[in-house]
Kinemage of the C-alpha trace (Angstrom):
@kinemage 1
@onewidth
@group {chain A} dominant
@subgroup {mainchain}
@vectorlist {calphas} color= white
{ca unk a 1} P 14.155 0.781 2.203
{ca unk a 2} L 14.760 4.031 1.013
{ca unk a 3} L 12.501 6.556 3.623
{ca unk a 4} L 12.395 9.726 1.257
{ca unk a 5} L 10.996 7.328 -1.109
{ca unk a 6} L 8.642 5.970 1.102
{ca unk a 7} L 7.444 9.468 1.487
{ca unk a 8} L 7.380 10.618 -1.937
{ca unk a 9} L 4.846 7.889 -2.586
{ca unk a 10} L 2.857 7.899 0.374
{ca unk a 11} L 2.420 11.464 -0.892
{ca unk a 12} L 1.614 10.503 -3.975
{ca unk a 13} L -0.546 7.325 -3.245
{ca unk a 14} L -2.845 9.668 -1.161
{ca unk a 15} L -2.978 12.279 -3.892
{ca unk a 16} L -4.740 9.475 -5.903
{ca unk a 17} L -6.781 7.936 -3.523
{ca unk a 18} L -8.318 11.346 -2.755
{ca unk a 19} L -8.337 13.150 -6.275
{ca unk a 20} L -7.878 10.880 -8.853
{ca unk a 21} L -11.794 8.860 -9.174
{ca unk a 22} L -10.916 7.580 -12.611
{ca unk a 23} L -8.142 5.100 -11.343
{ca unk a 24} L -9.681 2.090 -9.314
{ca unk a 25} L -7.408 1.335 -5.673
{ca unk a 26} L -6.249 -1.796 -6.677
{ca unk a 27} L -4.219 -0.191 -9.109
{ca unk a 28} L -2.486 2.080 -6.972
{ca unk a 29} L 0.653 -0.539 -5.555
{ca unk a 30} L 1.223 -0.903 -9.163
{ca unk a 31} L 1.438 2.900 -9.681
{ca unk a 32} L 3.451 3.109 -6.266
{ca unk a 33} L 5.654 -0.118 -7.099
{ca unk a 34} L 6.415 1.974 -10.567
{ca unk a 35} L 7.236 5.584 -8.962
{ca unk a 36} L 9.262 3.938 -6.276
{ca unk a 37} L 11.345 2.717 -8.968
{ca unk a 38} L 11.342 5.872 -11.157
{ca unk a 39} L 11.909 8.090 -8.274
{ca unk a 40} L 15.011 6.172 -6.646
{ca unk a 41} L 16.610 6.105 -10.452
{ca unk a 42} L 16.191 9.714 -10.275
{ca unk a 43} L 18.131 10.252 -6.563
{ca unk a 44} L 21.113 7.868 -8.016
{ca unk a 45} L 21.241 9.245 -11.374
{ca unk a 46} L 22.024 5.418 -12.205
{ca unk a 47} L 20.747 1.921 -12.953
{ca unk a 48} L 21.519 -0.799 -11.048
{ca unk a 49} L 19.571 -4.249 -9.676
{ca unk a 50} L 19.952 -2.868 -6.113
{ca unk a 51} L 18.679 0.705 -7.071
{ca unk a 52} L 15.544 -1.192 -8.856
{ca unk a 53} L 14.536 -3.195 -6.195
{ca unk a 54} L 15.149 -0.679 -2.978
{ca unk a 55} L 13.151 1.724 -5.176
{ca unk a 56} L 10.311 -1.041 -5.973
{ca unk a 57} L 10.243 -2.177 -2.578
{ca unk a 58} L 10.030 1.121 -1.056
{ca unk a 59} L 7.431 2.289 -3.269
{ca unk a 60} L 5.172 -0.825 -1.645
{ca unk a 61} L 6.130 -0.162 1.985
{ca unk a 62} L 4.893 3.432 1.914
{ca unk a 63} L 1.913 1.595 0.828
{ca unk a 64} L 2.167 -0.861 3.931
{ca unk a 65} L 3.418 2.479 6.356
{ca unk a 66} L 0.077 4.564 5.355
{ca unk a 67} L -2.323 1.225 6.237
{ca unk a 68} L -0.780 1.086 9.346
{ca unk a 69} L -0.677 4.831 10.366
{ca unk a 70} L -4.684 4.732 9.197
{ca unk a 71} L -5.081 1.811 11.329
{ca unk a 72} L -3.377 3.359 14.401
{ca unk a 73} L -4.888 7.064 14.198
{ca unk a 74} L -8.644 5.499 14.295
{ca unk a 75} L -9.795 3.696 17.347
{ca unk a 76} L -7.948 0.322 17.616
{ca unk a 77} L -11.784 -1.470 17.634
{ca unk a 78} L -12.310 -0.034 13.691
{ca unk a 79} L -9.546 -2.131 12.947
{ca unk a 80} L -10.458 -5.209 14.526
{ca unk a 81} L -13.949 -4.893 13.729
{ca unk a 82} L -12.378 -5.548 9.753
{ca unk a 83} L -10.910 -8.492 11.048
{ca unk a 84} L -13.978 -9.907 12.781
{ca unk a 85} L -16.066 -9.038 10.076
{ca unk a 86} L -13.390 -10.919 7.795
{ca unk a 87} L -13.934 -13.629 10.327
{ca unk a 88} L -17.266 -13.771 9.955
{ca unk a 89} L -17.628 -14.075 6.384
{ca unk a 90} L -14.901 -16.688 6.525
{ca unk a 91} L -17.326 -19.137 8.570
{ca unk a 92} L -20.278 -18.120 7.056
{ca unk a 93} L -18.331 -19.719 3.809
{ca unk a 94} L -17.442 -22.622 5.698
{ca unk a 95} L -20.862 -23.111 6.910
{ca unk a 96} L -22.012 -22.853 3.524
{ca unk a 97} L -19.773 -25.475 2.141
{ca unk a 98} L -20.974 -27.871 4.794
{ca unk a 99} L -23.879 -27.444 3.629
């Protein structure tokens, strides 16, 4: 992992989330996966496997590294209200496929 990469993009990521209504979410660890790449290029001034992937897999972690700083700054029962809520759908499915 490459941590001025991971900020870069966590900069970035929130820039879009925020400003930018035109591009849906689920698009943005493609964007981030990309600029990780482009930006660690840009810090070696080469191209190499090594340099692609820290770069790629950077990008994704600041992605990973701003979920969990969300999670963590809000009370800890928002998060695991997702999960039972998650939970709940799950055997409300189940139920349903008994059925």
């Amino acid at each position: 992992m490459v941590p001025l990469v991971i900020g870069f993009c966590m900069c970035i990521g929130y820039v879009i989330k925020t400003s930018l209504d035109f591009i849906p979410n689920k698009y943005i660890p493609l964007i981030m996966l990309m600029v990780g790449v482009v930006i660690n290029v840009l810090l070696n001034e080469k191209i190499t496997a090594e340099i692609v992937i820290a770069g790629a897999l950077s990008g994704l972690a600041s992605i990973g590294t701003h979920q969990t700083c969300k999670c963590l700054n809000h009370r800890r029962e928002d998060c695991n209200e997702n999960k039972a809520d998650k939970k709940d759908i799950q055997k409300k499915q189940d139920e349903d496929l008994k059925n």
